[in-house]
C-alpha positions as CSV (number, residue, x, y, z in Angstrom):
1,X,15.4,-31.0,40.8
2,X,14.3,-33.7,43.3
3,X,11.9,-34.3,45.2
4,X,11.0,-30.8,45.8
5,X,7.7,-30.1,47.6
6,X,8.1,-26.4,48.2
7,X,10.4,-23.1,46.7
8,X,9.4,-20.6,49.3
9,X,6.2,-20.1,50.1
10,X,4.7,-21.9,47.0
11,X,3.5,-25.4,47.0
12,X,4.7,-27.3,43.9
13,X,2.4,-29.4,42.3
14,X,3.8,-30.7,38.5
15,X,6.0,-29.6,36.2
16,X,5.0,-27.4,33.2
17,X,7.9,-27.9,31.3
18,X,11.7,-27.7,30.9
19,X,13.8,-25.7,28.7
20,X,18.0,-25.6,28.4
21,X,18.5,-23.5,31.4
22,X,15.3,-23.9,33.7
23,X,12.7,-25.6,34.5
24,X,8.8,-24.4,34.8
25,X,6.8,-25.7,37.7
26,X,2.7,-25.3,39.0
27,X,2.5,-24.5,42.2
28,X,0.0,-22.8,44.4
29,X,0.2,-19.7,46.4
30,X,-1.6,-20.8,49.2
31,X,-1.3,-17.2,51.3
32,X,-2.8,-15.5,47.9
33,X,-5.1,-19.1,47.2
34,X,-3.8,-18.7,43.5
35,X,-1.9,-20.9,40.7
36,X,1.3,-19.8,39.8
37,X,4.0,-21.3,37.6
38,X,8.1,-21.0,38.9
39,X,10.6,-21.5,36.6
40,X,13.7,-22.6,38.6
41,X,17.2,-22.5,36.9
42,X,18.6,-25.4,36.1
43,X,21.3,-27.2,38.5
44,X,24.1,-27.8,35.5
45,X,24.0,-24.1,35.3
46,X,24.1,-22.8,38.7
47,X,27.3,-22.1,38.5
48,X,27.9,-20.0,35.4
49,X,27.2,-16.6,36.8
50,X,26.9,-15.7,33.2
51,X,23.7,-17.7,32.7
52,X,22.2,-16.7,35.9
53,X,22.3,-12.9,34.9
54,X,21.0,-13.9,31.9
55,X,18.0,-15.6,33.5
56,X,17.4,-12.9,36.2
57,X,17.5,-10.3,33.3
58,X,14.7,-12.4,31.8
59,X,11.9,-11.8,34.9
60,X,13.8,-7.8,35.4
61,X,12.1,-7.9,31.1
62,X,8.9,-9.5,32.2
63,X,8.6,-7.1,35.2
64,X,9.9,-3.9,32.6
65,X,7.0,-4.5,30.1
66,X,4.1,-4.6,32.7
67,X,1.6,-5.6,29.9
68,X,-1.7,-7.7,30.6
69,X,-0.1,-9.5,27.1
70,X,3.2,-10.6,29.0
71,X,3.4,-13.0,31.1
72,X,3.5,-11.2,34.5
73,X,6.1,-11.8,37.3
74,X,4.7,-11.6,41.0
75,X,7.7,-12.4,42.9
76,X,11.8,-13.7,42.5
77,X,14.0,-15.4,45.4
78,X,16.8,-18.6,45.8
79,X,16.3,-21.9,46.8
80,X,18.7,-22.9,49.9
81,X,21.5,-24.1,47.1
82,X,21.7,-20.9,45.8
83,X,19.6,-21.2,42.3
84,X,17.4,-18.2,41.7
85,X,13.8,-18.6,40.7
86,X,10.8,-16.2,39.9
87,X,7.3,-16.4,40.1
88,X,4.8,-15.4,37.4
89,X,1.1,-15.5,36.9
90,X,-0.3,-19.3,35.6
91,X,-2.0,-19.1,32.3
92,X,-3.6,-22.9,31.9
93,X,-4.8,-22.4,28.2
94,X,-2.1,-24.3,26.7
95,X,0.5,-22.5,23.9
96,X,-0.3,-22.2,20.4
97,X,1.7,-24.8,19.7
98,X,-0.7,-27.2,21.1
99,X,-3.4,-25.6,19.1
100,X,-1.4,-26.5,16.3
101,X,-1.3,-30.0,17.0
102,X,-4.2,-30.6,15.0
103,X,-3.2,-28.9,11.8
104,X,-4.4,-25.3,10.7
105,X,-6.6,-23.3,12.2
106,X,-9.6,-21.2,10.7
107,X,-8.2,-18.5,8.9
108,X,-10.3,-15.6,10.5
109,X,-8.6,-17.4,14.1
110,X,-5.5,-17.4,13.3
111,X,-5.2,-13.9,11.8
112,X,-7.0,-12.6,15.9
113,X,-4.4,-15.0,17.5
114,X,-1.7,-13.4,15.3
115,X,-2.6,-10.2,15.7
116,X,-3.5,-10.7,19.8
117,X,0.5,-11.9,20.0
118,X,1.7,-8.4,17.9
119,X,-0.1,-6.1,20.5
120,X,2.0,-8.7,23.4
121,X,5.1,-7.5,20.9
122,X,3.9,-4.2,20.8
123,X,3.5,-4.0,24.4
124,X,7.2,-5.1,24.6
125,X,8.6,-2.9,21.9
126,X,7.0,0.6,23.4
127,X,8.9,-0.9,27.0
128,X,11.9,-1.1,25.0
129,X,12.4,-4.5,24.4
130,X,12.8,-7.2,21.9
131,X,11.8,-10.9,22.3
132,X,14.0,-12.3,19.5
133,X,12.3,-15.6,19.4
134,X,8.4,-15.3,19.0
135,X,6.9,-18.5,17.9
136,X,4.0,-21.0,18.8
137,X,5.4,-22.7,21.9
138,X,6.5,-19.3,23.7
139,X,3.0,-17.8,23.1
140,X,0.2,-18.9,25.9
141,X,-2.9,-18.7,26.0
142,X,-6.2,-17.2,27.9
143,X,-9.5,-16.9,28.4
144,X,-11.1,-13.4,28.5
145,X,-14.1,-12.6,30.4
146,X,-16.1,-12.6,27.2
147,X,-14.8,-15.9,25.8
148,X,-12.2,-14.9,23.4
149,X,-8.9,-16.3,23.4
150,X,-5.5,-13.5,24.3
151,X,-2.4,-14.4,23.5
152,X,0.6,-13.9,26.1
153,X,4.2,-13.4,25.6
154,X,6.2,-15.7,27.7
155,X,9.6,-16.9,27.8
156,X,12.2,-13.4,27.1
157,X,15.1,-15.9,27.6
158,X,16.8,-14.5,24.9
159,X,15.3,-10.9,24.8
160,X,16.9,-7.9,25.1
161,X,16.8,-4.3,25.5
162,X,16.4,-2.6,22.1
163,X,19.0,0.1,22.5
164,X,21.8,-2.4,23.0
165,X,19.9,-4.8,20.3
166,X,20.6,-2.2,18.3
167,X,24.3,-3.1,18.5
168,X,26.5,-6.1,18.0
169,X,24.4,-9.2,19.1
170,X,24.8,-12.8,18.7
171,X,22.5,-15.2,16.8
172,X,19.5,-16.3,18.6
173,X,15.8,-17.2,17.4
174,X,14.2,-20.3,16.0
175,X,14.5,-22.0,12.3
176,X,11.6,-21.0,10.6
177,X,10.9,-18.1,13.0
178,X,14.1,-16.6,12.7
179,X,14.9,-12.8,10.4
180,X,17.6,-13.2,8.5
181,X,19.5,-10.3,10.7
182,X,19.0,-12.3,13.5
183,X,20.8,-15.4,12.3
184,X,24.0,-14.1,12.3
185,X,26.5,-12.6,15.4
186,X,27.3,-8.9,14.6
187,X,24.2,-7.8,13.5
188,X,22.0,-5.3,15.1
189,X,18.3,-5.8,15.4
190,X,15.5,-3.7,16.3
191,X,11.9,-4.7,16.4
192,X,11.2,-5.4,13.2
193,X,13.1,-8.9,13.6
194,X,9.9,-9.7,15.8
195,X,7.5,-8.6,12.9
196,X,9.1,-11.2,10.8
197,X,8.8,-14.1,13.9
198,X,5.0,-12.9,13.7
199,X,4.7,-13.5,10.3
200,X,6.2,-16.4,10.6
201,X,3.3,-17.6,13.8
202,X,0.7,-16.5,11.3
203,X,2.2,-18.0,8.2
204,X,2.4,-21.7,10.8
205,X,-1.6,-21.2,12.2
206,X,-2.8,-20.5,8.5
207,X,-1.2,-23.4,6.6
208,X,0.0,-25.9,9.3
209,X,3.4,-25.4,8.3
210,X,6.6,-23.8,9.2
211,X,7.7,-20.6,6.8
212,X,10.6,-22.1,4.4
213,X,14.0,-20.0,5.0
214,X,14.1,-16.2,4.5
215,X,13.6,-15.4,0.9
216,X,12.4,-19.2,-0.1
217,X,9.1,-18.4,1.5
218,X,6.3,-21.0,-0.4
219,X,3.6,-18.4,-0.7
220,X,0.9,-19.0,1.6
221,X,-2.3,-19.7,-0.9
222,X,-0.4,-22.4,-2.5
223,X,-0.9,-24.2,0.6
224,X,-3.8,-23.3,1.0
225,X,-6.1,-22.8,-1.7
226,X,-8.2,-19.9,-1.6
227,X,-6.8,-17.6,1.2
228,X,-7.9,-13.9,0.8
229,X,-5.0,-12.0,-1.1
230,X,-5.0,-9.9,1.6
231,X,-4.0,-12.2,3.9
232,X,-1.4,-13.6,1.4
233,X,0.1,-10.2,1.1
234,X,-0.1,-9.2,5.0
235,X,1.6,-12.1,5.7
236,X,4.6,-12.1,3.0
237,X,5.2,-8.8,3.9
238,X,6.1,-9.1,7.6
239,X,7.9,-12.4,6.1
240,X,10.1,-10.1,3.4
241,X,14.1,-10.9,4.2
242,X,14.8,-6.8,4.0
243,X,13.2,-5.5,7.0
244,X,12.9,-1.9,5.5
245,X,10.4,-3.6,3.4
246,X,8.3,-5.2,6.3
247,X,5.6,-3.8,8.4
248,X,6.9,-1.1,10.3
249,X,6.3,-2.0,13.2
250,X,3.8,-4.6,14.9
251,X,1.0,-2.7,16.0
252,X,0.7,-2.3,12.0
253,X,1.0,-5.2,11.6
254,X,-2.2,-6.5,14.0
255,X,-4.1,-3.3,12.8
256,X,-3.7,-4.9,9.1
257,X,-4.6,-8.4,10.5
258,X,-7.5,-7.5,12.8
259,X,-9.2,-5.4,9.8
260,X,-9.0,-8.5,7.9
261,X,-10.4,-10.7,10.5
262,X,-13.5,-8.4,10.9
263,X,-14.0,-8.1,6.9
264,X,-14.0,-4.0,7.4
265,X,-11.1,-1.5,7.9
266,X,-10.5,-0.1,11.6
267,X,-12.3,2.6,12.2
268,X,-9.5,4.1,14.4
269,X,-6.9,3.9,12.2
270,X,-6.6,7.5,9.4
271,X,-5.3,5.3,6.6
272,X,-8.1,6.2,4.4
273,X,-9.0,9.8,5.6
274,X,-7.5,11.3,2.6
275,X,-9.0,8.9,0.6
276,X,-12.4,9.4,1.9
277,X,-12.1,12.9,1.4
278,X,-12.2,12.1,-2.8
279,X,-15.3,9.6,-2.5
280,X,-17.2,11.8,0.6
281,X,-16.0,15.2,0.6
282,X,-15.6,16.8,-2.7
283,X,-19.0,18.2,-3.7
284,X,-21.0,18.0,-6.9
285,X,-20.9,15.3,-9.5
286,X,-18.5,13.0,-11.3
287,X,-17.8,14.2,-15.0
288,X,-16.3,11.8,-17.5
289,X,-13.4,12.8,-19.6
290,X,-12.8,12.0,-23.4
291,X,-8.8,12.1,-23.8
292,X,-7.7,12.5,-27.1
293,X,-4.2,13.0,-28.9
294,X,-1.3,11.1,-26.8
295,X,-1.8,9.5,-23.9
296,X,1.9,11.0,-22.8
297,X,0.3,14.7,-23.6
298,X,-0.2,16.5,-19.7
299,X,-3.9,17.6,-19.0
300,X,-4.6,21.2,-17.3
301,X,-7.0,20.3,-14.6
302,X,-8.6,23.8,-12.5
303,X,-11.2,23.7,-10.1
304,X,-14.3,25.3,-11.4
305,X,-13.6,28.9,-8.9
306,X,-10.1,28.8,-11.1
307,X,-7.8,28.7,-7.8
308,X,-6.5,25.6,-8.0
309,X,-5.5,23.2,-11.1
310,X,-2.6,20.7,-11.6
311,X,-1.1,19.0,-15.2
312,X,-2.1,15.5,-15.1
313,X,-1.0,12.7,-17.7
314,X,-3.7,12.1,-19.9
315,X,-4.2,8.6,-19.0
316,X,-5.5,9.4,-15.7
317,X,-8.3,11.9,-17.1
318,X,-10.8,9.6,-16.9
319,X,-13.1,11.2,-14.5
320,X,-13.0,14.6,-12.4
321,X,-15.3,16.3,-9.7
322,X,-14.0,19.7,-9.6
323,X,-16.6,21.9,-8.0
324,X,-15.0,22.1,-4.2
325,X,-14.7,19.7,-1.3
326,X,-15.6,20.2,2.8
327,X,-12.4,20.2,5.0
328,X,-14.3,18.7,7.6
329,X,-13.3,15.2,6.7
330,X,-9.7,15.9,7.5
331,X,-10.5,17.0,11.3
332,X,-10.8,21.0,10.5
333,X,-13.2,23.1,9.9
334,X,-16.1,22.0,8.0
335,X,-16.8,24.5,4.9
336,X,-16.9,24.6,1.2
337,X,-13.4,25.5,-0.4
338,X,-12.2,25.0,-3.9
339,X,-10.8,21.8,-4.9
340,X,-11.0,19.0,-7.7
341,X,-10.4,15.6,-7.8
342,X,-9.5,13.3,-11.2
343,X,-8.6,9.3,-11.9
344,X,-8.8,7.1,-14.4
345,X,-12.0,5.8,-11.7
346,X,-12.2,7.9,-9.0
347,X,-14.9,5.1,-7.4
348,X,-11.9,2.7,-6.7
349,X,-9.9,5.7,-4.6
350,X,-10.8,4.7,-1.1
351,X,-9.4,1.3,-1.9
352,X,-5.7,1.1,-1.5
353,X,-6.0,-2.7,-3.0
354,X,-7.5,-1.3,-6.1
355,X,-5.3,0.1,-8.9
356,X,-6.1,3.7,-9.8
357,X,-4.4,6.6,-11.1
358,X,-5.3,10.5,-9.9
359,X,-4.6,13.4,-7.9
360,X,-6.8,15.3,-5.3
361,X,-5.8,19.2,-4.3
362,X,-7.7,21.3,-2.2
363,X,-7.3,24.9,-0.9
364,X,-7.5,24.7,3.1
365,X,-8.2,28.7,4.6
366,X,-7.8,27.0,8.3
367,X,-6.2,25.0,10.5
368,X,-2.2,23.6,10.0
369,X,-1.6,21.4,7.1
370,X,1.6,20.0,7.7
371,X,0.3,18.9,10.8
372,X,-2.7,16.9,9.0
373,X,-0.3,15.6,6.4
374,X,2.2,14.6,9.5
375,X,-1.0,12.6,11.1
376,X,-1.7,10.9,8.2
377,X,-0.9,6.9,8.0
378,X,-1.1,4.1,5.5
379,X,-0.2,0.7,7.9
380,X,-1.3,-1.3,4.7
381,X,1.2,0.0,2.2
382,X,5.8,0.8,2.8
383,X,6.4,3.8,4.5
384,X,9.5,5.4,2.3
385,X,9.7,8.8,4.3
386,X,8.7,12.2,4.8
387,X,10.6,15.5,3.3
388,X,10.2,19.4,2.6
389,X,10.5,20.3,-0.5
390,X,10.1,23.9,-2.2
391,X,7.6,23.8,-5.1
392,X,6.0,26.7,-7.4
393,X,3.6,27.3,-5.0
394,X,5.5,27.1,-2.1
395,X,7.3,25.2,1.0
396,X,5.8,21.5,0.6
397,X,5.6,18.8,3.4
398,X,5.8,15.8,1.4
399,X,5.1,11.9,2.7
400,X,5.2,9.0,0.3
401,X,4.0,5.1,0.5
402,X,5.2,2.7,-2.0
403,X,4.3,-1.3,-2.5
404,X,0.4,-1.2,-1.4
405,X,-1.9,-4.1,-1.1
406,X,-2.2,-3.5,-4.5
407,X,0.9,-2.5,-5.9
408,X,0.7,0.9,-6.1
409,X,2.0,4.3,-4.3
410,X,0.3,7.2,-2.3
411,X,2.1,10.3,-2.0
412,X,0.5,13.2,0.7
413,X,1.8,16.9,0.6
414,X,0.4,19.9,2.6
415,X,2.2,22.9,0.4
416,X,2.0,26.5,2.3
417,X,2.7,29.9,0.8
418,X,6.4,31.3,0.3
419,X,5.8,33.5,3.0
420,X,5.5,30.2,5.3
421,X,2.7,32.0,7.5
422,X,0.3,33.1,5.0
423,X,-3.3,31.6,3.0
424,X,-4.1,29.6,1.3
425,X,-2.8,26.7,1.6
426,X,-3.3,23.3,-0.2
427,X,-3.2,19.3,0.7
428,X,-2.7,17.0,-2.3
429,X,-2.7,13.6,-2.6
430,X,-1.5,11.2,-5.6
431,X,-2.4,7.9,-6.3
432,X,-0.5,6.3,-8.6
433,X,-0.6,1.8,-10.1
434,X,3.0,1.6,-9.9
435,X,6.4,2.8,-8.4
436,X,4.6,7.1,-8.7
437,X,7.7,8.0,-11.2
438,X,4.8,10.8,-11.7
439,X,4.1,11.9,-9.2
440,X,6.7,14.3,-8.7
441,X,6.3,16.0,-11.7
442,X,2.4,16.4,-11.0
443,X,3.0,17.8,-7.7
444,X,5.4,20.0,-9.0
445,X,2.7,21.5,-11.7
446,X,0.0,22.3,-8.6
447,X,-1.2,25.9,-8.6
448,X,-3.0,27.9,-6.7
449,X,-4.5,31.4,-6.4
450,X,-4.7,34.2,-3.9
């Protein structure tokens, strides 16, 4: 472009930057007396209609997520040769990629940053996007009213709409930042192949280094000594080459990061409800057990009222409470019903980083409980699927969770009578250090009386 003092109304000041098909410019809005950055596309491609669809799509995306953590679009036209151009809102704290300049960043930084740029992808994702190439210099940033940096999404050059993402695509992204489904034509994507690009941002703030191919990932401690475990497996995890295997999405994925940037679980997040019901809502004390014989020999458990007991593997008898529990913590009706709870340490059951074996069943007399199992989440550990299942004592809706922060499983049932409308019913939950091979068989043994 030369010499250009003006594209429309707007009064250019300096470039921003320049990419293969456009350029970005500052300019001022002079009727709104406002910044504003215009990216103009590029004369050597003027005339490839192609590429100009391609770069009015990308302001039609911007306009389509209408997310303060997207780069906003104000206004679109053509310069008198014919080139489009839109207008979008001026952010002037740099890009990440500036930040990075320096080397890493404080770990509790980078995991807000991180986790500020997967809301901007979440954002996206509910609008029905994906960006399909998330990484440092493509993420801008602000300053909020209260002094904290926000992350922006910019640049959806190379976005698309998920449902036809879905489809046959061609390669696109960034080495480094790139999902292995992503780097080839012919694969369908969805937005999960961002996840792994936001791994990939927070992997590059955390050790000042780009991630190594998919599936030759250097973990992240050995580059930097010390890093919380938890950070090492959030990060690896949204990095894993099988996207099943990933977050499931990536507001997960900044719930996970923004819990361990605080030091404390979110509080609006029910990954733990069932599991404070064992430590907060089962009543009366915690009674050690003395296995003997075989550690393979099953274990009768039953409530102290008699209503409801389960066969347990021996190994996890370690210690019970079995004298009821109060509803109340799942979101229904606060009471006393029957219930029990044993684990080889129950005091390690709230933790889902913490290895521990056990099962909690409790009679419920109110409310729906396929709808509390159905509400029920665990961001930190896989998500393997729900399904119903008819048990002994009764129709089961059961959910299970594989590959924890620490390894283990969680498997949540709500089980209702034959009769499908009857009481009582009962919620279970297992806990298992390892793949939950029994867990089936333990939810299989659950009983429960009239």
């Amino acid at each position: 472009m030369h010499s250009v003092e003006r594209i429309g109304r707007y009064r250019i000041q300096r470039p921003l930057g320049a990419g293969a098909f456009g350029t970005v410019w500052l300019a001022y809005d002079d009727t709104l007396d406002a910044p504003v950055a215009v990216k103009v596309l590029a004369d050597n491609w003027s005339h490839r209609l192609d590429v100009r669809e391609r770069f009015l799509t990308e302001a039609r995306l911007l306009r389509r997520a209408a997310s303060r953590r997207v780069v906003q679009v104000h206004d679109i036209g053509e310069l008198p040769d014919g080139r489009p151009y839109f207008v979008m809102e001026y952010v002037d704290g740099g890009t990440l990629a500036e930040l990075l300049v320096d080397g890493p960043l404080p770990v509790d930084e980078a995991l807000r940053l991180t986790a500020s740029a997967a809301l901007g992808a979440a954002a996206l994702h509910e609008a029905g996007i994906v960006h399909r190439d998330i990484k440092p210099s493509n993420l801008l940033l602000r300053t909020g009213p209260d002094g904290a940096r926000q992350v922006l999404l910019a640049d959806l050059g190379l976005a698309k709409i998920l449902a036809e993402a879905s489809g046959l695509t061609l390669a696109a992204g960034s080495a480094g930042y790139r999902p292995p489904e992503q780097a080839e034509p012919g694969t369908g994507i969805d937005a999960r192949a961002d996840v792994y690009s936001l791994g990939a941002v927070g992997y590059h703030l955390i050790t000042g280094a780009v991630p190594a191919a998919p599936g030759k990932v250097v973990r992240p401690d050995r580059l930097r000594p010390g890093l919380d475990p938890g950070v090492r497996r959030a990060l690896l995890r949204a990095l894993r080459p099988d996207r099943t295997r990933r977050w499931p999405d990536a507001r997960a994925f900044a719930a996970e990061l923004e819990r361990l940037a605080t030091g404390r679980r979110s509080r609006r997040r029910p990954a733990l409800l069932a599991g404070s019901a064992v430590t907060a809502a089962l009543i009366g004390a915690t009674f050690a057990l003395w296995p003997h014989g075989s550690a393979s020999t099953d274990r009768r458990i039953v409530d102290v009222t008699g209503r409801v007991s389960a066969d347990v593997p021996a190994a996890w008898a370690g210690q019970v409470r079995d004298t009821g529990w109060d509803p109340a913590v799942l979101g229904l009706r606060a009471g006393h019903e029957p219930g029990f709870a044993i684990a080889d340490d129950l005091a390690k059951w709230p933790d889902l980083g913490a290895g521990v074996n056990g099962v909690f069943a409790g009679v419920l007399e109110h409310g729906d409980v396929r709808a509390v199992v159905n509400r029920l989440a665990h961001p930190e550990c896989h998500y393997d699927g729900a399904r119903d299942r008819t048990l002994a004592v009764g129709h089961g809706r059961v959910r299970t969770w594989s590959d924890c922060p620490g390894g283990g499983s969680v498997v949540e049932a709500g089980l209702t009578p034959p009769d499908g409308g009857g009481r009582p019913q009962v919620y279970v939950q297992i806990r298992t250090d390892g793949d939950g091979a029994a867990a089936g068989d333990v939810l299989g043994s659950v009983r429960v009386g009239g």
